[in-house]
C-alpha positions, 0 to 999 in steps of 0.5 A, spaced: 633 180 269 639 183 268 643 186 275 646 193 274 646 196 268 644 193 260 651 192 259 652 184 257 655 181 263 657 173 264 652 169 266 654 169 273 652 177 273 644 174 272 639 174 276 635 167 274 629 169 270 622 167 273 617 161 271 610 161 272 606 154 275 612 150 277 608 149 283 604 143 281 612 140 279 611 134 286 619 134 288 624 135 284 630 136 287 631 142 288 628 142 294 633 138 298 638 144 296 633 150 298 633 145 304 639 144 306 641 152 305 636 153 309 639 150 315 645 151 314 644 159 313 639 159 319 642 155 324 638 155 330 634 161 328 632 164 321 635 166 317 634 172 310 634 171 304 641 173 302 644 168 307 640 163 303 642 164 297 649 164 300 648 157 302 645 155 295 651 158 292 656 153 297 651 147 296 650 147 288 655 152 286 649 155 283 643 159 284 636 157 284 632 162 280 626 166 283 621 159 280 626 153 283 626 158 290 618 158 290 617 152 288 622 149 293 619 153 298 611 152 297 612 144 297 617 145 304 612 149 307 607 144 306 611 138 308 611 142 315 619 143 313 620 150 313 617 157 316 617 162 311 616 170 310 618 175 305 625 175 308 626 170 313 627 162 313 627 157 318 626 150 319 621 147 323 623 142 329 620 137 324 625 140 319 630 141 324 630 134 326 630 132 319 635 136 317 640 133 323 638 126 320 641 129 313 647 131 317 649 124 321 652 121 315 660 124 314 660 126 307 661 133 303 656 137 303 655 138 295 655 129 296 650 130 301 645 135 296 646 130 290 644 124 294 637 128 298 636 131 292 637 123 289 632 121 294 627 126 295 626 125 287 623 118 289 621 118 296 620 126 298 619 126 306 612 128 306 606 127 301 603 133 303 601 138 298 604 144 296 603 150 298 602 157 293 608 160 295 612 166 291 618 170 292 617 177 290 623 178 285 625 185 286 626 182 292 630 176 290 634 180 285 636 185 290 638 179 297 642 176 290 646 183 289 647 183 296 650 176 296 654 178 290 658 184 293 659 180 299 662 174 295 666 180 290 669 182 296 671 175 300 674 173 293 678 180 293 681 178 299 681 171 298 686 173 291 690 177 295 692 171 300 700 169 300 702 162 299 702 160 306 695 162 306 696 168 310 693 174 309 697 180 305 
């Protein structure tokens, strides 16, 4: 799906397109990064979905498509890691207690999705299955775009920094 109009835009400027059956996938790794995006945008309560894709954004550097999302929240839910609903995510308190576990060892945040990604690859927290889960992608595409203009418009100001990292 294109954002916006039906001009040719960067590949930053698109919304990942959809997949179908990527919940029979088991653990690739990108549920570590949902995961983490989660707590880190929920904190100690929920959090919507523009908030997530934020965090996805600050954890990878990229965002999931509306099959990575899906998928990764289908098999968190069923691990019993995450609550979900149509715009509010948050972690369970097995999924709060893990998440602080993520969180004892001192390293970047991008380090610190690599090496749960890594892990979970091989040894996911939970054998559970996974549960059918799907993000509408009207939605997605729209907490995507509101992400966007919030970060068009951090990055301006970020821009109009002088060298003393003062505010113009």
């Amino acid at each position: 799906m294109m954002v916006g109009d039906d001009s040719e835009r960067a590949r930053e400027d698109r919304v990942p397109e959809r997949h179908v059956g990527s919940h029979d996938r088991g653990w690739t790794g990108a549920e570590a990064w949902i995961f983490l995006s989660i707590g880190d945008a929920a904190g100690t309560g929920g959090a919507p979905l523009d908030r997530v894709i934020a965090a996805a954004d600050s954890n990878n550097h990229a965002i999931p498509n509306v099959d990575e999302f899906s998928s990764a929240v289908g098999q968190l839910v069923g691990a019993g890691l995450v609550l979900a609903s149509p715009d509010r995510y948050s972690l369970t308190d097995a999924g709060e207690t893990l998440f602080q576990k993520i969180n004892s060892v001192r390293r970047g945040h991008i380090t610190r999705f690599l090496d749960t990604a890594k892990k979970w690859k091989t040894q996911p927290p939970s054998r559970a299955a996974a549960v059918p889960w799907e993000v509408d992608p009207e939605h997605f595409r729209r907490s995507w775009e509101l992400y966007h203009k919030w970060f068009e418009a951090w990055f301006e100001r970020y821009k109009k920094r002088d060298p003393k990292n003062r505010s113009v």
